[in-house]
PAZAPA-4460 file (N, C-alpha, C; in steps of 0.05 Angstrom, whole numbers, plus 32768, in hexadecimal, padded with zeros to 4 digits):
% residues 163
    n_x    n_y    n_z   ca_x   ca_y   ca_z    c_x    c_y    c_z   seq   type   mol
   82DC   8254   79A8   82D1   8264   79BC   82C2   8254   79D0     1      X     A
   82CE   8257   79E2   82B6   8251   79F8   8296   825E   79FF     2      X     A
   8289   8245   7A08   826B   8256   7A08   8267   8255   7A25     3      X     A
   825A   8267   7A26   824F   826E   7A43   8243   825A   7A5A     4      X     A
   823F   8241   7A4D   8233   8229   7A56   824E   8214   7A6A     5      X     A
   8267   8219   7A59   8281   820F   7A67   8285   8222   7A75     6      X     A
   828B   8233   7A83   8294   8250   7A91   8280   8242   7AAE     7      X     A
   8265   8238   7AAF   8255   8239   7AC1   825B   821F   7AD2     8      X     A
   826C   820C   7AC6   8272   81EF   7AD7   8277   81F8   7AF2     9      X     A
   8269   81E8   7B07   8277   81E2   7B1F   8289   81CE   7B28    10      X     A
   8299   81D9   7B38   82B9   81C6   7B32   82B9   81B0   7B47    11      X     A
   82B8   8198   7B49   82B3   8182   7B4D   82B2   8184   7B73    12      X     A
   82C9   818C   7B77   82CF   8191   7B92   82B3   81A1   7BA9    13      X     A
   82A7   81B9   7B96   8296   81CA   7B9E   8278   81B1   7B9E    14      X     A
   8278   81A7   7B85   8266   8191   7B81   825B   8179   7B9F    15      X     A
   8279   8172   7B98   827D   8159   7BAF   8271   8163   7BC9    16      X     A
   827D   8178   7BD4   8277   8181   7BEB   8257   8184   7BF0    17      X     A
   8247   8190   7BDD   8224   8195   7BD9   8217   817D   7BD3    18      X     A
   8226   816C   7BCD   821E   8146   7BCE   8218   8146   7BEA    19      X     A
   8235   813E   7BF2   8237   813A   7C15   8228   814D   7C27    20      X     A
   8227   815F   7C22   820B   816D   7C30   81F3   816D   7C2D    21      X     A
   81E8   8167   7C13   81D0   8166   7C1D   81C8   8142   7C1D    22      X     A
   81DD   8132   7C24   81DC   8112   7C29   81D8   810D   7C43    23      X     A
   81EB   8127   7C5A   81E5   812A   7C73   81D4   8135   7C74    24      X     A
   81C9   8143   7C6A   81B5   8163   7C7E   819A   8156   7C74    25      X     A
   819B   8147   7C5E   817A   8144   7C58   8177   812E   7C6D    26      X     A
   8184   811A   7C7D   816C   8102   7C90   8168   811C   7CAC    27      X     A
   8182   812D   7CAF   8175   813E   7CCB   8169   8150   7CC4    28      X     A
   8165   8154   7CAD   8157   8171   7CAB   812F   8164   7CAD    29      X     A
   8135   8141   7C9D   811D   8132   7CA1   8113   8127   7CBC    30      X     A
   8126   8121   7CD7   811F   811D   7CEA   811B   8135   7CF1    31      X     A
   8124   8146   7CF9   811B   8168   7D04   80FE   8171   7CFD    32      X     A
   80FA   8166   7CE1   80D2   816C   7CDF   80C2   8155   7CE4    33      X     A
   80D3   813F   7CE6   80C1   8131   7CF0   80BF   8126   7D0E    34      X     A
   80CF   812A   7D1B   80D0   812F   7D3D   80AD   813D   7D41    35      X     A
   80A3   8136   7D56   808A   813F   7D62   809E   814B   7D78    36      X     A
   808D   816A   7D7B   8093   817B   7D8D   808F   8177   7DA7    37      X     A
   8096   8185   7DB7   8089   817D   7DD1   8075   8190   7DDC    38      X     A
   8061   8184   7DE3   8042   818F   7DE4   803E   81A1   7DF7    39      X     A
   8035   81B5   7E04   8033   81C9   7E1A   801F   81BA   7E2A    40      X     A
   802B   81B3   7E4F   8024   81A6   7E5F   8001   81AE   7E5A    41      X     A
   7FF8   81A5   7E66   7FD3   81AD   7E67   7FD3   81B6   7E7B    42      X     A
   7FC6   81CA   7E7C   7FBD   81DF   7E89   7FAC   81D1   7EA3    43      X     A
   7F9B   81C6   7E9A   7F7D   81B5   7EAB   7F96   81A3   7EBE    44      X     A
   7F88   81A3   7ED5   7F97   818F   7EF4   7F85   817C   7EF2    45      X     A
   7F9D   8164   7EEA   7F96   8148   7EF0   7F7F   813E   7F07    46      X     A
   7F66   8131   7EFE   7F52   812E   7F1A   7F5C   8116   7F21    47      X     A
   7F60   8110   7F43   7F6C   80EF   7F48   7F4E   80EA   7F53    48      X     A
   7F4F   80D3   7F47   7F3C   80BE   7F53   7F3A   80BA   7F73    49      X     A
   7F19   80B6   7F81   7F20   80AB   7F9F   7F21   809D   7FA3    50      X     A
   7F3A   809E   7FB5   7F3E   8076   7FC9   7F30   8066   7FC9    51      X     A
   7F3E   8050   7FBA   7F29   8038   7FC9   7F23   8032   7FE3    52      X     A
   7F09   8026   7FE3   7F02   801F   8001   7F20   801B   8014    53      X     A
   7F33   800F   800C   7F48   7FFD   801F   7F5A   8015   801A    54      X     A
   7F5F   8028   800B   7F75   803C   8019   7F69   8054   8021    55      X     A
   7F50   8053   801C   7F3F   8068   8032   7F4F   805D   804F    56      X     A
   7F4C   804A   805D   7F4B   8039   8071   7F72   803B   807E    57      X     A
   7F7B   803A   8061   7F99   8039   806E   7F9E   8024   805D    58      X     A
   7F95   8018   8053   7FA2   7FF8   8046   7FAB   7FFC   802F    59      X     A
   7FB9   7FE5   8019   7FBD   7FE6   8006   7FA5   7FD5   7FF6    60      X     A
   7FA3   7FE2   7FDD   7F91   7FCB   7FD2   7F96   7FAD   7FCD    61      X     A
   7F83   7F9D   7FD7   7F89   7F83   7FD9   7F6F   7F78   7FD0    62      X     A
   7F62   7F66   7FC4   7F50   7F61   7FB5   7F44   7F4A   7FD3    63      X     A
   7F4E   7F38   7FE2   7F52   7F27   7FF4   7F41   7F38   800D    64      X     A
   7F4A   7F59   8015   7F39   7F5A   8029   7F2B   7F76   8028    65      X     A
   7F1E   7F70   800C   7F01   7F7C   8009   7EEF   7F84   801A    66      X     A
   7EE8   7F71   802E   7EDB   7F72   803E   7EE5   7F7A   805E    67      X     A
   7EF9   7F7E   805F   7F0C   7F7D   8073   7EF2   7F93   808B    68      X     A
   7EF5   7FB3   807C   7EE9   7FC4   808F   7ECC   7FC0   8098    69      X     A
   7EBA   7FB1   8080   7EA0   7FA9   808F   7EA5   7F95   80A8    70      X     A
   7EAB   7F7E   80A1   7EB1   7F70   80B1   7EC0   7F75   80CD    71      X     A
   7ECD   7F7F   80D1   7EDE   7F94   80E5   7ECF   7FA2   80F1    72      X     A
   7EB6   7FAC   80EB   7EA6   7FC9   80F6   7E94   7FAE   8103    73      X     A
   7E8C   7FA2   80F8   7E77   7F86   8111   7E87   7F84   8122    74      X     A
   7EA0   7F75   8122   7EB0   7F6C   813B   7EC2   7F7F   8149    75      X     A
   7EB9   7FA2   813F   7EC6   7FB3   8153   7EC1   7FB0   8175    76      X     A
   7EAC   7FB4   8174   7EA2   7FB2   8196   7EA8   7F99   81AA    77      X     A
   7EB2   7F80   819B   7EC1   7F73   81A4   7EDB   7F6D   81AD    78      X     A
   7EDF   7F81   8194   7F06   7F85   819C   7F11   7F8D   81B4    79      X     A
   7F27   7F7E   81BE   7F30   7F96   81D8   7F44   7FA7   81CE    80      X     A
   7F36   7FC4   81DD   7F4D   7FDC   81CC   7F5B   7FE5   81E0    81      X     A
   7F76   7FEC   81D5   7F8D   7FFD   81F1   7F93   8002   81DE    82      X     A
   7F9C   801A   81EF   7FAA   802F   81E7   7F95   8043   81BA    83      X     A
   7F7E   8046   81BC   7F6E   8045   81A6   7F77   8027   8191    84      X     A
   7F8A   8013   8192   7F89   8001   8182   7F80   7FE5   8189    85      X     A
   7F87   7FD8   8176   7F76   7FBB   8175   7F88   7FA8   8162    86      X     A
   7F85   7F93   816D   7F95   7F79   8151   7F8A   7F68   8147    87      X     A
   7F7E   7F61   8128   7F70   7F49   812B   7F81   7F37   8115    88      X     A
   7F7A   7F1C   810D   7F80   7F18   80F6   7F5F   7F18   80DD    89      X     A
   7F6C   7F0C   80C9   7F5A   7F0A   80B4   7F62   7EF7   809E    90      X     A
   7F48   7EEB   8092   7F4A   7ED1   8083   7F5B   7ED1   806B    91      X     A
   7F67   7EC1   8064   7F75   7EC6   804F   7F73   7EB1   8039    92      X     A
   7F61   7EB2   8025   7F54   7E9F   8017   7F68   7E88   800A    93      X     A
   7F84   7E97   8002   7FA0   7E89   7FF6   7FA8   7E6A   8009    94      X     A
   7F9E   7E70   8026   7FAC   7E61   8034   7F9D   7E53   8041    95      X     A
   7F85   7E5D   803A   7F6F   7E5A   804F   7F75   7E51   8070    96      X     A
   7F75   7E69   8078   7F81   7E67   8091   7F80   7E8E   809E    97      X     A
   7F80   7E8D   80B4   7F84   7EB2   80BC   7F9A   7EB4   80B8    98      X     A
   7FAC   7EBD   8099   7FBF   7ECA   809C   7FCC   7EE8   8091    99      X     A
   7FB1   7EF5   809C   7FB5   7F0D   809A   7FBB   7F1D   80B4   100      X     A
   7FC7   7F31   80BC   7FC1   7F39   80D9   7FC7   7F55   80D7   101      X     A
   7FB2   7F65   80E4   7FB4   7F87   80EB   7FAC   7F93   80FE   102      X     A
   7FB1   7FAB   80FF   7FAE   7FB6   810F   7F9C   7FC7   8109   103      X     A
   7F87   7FC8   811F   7F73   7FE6   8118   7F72   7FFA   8127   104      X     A
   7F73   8016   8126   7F73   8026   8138   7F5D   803F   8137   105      X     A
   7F55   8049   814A   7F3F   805A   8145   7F4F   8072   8143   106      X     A
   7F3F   8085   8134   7F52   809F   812E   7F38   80B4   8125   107      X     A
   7F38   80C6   812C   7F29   80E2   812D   7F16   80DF   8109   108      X     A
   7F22   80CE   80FC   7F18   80D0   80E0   7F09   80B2   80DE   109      X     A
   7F09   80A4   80EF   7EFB   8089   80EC   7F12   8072   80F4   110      X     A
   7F0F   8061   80EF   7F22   8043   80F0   7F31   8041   80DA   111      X     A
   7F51   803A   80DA   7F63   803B   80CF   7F74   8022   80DB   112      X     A
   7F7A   801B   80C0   7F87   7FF7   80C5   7FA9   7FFC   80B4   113      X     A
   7FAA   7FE7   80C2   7FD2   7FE0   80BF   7FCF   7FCD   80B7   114      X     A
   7FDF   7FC4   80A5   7FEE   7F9F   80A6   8000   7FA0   80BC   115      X     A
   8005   7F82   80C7   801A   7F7E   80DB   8025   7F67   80D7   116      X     A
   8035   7F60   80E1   8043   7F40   80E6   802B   7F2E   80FD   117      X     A
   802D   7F17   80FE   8013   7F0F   8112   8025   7F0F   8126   118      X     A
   8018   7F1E   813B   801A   7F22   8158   801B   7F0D   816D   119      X     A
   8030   7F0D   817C   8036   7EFD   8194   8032   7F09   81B2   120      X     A
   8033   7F20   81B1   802A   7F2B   81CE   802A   7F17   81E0   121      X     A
   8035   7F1C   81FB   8034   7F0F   8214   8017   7F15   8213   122      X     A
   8005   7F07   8229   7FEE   7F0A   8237   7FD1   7F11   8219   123      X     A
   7FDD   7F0D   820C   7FC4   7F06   81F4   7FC3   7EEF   81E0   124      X     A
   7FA7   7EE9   81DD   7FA9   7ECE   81CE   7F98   7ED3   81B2   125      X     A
   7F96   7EC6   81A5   7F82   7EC9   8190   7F63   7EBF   8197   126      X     A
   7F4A   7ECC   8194   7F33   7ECB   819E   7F2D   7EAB   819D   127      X     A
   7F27   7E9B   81AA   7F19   7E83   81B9   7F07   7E7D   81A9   128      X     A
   7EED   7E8F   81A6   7ED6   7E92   81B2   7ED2   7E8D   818C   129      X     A
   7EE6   7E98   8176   7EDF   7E9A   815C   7EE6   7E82   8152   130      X     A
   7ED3   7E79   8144   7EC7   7E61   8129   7EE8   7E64   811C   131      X     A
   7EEE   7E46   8116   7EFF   7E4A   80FD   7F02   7E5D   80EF   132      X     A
   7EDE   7E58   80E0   7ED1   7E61   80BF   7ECD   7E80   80C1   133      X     A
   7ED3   7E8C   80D9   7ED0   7EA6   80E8   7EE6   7EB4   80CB   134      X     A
   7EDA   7ECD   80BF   7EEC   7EDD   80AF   7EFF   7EEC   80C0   135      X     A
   7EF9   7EEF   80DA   7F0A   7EFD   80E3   7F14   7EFD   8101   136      X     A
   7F2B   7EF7   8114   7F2B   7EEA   8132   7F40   7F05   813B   137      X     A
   7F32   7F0E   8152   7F3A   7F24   815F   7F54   7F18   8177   138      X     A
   7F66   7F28   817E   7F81   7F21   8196   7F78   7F31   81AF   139      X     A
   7F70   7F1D   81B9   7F60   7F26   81DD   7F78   7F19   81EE   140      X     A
   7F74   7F2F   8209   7F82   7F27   8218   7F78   7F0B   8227   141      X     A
   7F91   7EFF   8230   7F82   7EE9   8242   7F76   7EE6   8254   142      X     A
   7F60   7EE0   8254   7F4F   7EE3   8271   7F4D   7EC8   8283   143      X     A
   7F49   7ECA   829E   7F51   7EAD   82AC   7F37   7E9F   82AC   144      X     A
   7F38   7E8D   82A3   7F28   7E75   82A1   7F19   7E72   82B3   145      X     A
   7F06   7E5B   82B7   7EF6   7E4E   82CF   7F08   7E49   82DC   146      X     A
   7F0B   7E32   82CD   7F27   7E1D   82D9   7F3F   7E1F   82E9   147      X     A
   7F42   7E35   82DF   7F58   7E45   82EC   7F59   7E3E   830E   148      X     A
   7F76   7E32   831A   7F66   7E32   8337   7F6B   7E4F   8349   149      X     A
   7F66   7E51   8359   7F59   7E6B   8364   7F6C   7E6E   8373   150      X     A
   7F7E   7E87   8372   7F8E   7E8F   8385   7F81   7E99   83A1   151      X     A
   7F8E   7E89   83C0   7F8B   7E96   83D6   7F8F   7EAA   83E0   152      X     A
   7F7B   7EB7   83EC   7F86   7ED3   83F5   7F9D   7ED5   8401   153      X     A
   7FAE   7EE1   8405   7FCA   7EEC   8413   7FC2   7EFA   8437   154      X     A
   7FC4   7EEA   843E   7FC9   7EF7   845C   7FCE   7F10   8467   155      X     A
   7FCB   7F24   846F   7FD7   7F3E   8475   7FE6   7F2F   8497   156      X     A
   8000   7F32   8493   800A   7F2D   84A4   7FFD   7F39   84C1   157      X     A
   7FFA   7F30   84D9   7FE9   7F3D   84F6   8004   7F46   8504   158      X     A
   7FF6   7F5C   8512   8005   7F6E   851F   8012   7F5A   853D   159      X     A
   8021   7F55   8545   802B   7F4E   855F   8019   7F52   8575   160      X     A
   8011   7F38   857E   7FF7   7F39   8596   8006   7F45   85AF   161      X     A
   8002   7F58   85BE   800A   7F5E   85D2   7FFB   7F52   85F3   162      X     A
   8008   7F4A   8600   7FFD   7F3B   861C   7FEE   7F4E   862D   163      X     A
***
């Protein structure tokens, strides 16, 4: 007689298959709880930090011209301005030499600076009058010298003397 204990075998095939499943399903069923969720954005708005001094101004940060806008606000009233702008250069400790150059312009919110390429303009020179050791040399137009010799006045042609 058979006992109730043989009647209950599972048949190898049914077996195999519940191997192979849970050989697959247990590493994803183990990555699936252990994945971190993804978190609900925050509510609270990011506070940004204010500009540094140099992109208050328009610039990028540059550690080199720190000083750029104090310095600039002494030698404003010297600058010649057209059209609201101005060109100067500025020291550049790497090279030691002026090879920085911008542009400043006045604008309803204060003074606001550019980088530029250094400027060649007809009829402007780089300031004379500034020190080497000068941090900073402004692009004035040329003005005529002493030396310069002195143009004669021009004649106004005379009317035909009549007899």
């Amino acid at each position: 007689m058979n006992s109730p204990a043989a009647n209950s075998r599972i048949p190898l095939g049914k077996l195999g298959w519940c191997v192979v499943t849970l050989v697959l399903a247990a590493p994803l069923l183990f990555f699936a709880l252990v994945t971190p969720r993804e978190s609900p954005a925050p509510t609270a708005e990011k506070v940004q930090p204010p500009p540094s001094k140099l992109r208050a101004v328009g610039l990028r940060d540059n550690r080199d011209w720190d000083a750029l806008p104090a310095l600039f606000a002494l030698a404003e009233s010297r600058a010649h301005w057209r059209n609201q702008r101005t060109r100067f250069a500025y020291w550049n400790p790497g090279t030691q030499s002026h090879g920085y150059f911008f542009e400043a312009r006045r604008t309803d919110a204060g003074l606001r600076f550019r980088e530029i390429p250094e400027p060649h303009d007809v009829g402007y020179e780089w300031d004379p009058a500034a020190a080497p050791e000068d941090p900073l040399r402004l692009y004035l137009p040329i003005r005529p010298r002493p030396e310069d010799p002195v143009k004669p006045l021009e004649e106004k042609p005379s009317a035909p003397r009549r007899p």
